[in-house]
C-alpha positions in Angstrom: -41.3 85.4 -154.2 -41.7 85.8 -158.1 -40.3 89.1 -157.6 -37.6 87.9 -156.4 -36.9 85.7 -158.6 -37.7 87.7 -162.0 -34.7 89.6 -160.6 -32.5 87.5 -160.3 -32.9 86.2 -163.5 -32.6 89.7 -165.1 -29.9 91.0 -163.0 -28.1 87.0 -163.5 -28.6 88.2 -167.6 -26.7 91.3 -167.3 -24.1 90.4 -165.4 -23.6 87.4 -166.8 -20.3 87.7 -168.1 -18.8 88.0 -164.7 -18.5 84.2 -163.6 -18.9 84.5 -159.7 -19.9 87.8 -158.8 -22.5 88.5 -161.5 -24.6 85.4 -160.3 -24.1 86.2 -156.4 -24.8 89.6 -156.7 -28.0 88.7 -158.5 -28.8 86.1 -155.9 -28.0 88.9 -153.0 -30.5 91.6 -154.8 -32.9 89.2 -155.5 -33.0 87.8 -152.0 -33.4 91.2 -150.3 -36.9 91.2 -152.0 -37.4 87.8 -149.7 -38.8 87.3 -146.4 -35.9 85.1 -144.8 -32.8 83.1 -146.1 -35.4 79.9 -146.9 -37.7 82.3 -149.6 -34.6 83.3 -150.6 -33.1 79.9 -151.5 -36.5 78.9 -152.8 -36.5 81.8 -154.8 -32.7 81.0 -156.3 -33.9 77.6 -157.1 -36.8 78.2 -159.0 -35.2 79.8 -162.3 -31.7 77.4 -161.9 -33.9 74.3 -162.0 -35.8 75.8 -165.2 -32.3 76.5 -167.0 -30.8 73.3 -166.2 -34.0 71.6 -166.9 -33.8 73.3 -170.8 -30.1 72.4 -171.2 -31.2 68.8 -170.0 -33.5 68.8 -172.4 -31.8 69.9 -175.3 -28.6 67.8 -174.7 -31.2 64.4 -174.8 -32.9 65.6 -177.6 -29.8 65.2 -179.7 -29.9 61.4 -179.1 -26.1 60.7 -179.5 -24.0 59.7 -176.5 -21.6 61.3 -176.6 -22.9 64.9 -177.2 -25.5 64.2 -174.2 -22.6 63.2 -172.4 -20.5 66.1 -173.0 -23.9 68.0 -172.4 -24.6 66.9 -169.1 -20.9 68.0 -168.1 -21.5 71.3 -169.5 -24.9 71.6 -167.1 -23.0 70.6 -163.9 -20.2 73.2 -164.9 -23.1 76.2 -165.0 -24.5 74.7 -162.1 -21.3 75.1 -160.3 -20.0 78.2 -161.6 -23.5 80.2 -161.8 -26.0 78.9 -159.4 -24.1 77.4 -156.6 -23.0 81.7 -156.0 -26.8 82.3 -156.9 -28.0 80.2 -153.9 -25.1 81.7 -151.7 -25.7 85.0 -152.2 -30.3 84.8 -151.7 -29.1 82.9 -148.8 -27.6 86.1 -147.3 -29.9 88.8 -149.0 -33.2 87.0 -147.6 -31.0 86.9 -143.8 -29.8 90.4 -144.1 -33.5 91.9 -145.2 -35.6 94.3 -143.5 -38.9 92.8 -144.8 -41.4 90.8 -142.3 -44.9 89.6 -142.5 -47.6 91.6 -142.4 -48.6 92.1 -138.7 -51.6 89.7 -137.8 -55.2 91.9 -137.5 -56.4 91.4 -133.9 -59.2 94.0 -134.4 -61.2 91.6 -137.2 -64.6 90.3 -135.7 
């Protein structure tokens, strides 16, 4: 599932300057290296709630109410417009992958 999610990120990096499709393709990629739609949401949500967590960060560290206002609008807009496509598109890469478990060993004394 880190896998998964270290590609997202780098593919969500590169195509970051398409709003939509860069982020959905990256979450569709990055789920195919899932198990199922779950690890693949799981795997979307990992590096979003890192990001957002950062930007949080930095807009309350400026201390002014207006800026951390205007900040916590700007991390709901990238939320939307970045990871809500993310989540959408690991969703259907995790349901649309090949990858199972490992069979269980029946032959182990």
């Amino acid at each position: 599932m880190l896998r998964a999610s270290v590609v997202m990120i780098v593919i969500e990096v590169l195509l970051g300057f398409i709003p939509v499709l860069g982020p959905f393709m990256a979450g569709y990629f990055g789920g195919k290296f899932t198990r199922s739609a779950g690890e693949g949401l799981i795997a979307a949500l990992l590096p979003a709630l890192v990001l957002v967590g950062i930007l949080w960060l930095i807009g309350t560290a400026a201390a002014l109410p207006v800026v951390s206002t205007v900040a916590g609008l700007g991390i709901l807009m990238l939320f939307v417009i970045y990871h809500v496509p993310l989540l959408l598109g690991a969703a259907i890469g995790g349901a649309v992958s090949k990858r199972q478990a490992p069979p269980e060993r029946t032959d182990v004394l």
